[in-house]
Phi, psi and omega in degrees: 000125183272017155280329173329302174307331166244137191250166194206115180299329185194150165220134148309070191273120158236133176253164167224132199243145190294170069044280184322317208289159160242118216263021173276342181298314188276290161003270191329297180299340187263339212243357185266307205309285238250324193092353228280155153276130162330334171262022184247020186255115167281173176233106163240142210273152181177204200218172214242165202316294171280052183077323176322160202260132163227159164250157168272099214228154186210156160198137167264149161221150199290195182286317175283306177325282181321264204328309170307316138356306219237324177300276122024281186300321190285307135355300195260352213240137194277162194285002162263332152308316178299321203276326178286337177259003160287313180298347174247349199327320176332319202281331189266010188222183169239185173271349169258053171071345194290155157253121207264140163233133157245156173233137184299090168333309182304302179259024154302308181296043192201324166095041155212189190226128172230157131325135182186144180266357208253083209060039193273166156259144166236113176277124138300061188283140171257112186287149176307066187348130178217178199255012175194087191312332169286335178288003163312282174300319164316316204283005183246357206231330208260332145332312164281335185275332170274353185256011153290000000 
């Protein structure tokens, strides 16, 4: 099975959640949607271009985590978002492999997953160090072709 294949050392999730926002909600919604639990997330507080009050919300996942994650997402993510980060995986990754996801917040609170640049959750997977690093986006092109 080629999701086998791709492995993941970590993945980062960050967010921002408004002043407006209800960050029990929004939790809730990321530990229903993403499976993540609400406590593995901190919050620090801080403030948004025009003075508003914002939170910071992070969250780390092991290795085992990330890889169910990326699975999970690509699962879920409708088949025209999968077809733009297949045709694009360049724009979602870097040269030490990681792979960047934003996700639409709004329609995690909604109980579903898209892409989006706008108001995202941001993922970060961090890949396993291999000694050839180009070889990332195939196993991310191949991540993607199994959960269709």
């Amino acid at each position: 099975m080629p999701e086998g294949n791709v492995k993941f050392s970590a993945a980062e999730l960050n967010l921002v959640l408004h002043a407006t926002e209800d960050e029990e909600k929004v939790l809730k919604s990321i530990q229903d949607v993403l499976l993540i639990p609400a406590e593995r997330f901190s919050s620090q507080p801080s403030e948004g271009h025009y003075k508003n009050k914002i939170s910071l919300l992070k969250a780390v996942l092991s290795s085992q985590e990330a890889s169910d994650l990326a699975l999970r997402i690509m699962s879920l993510l409708n088949s025209i978002d999968r077809d733009q980060l297949s045709r694009n995986l360049h724009e979602y990754s870097d040269e030490r492999g990681n792979l960047y996801l934003r996700l639409d917040k709004q329609r995690v609170c909604q109980g579903k997953v898209s892409l989006s640049e706008i108001d995202a959750i941001r993922i970060r997977f961090k890949p396993v160090k291999r000694f050839k690093p180009s070889s990332s986006i195939e196993n991310y092109r191949g991540l993607l072709s199994s959960t269709e």
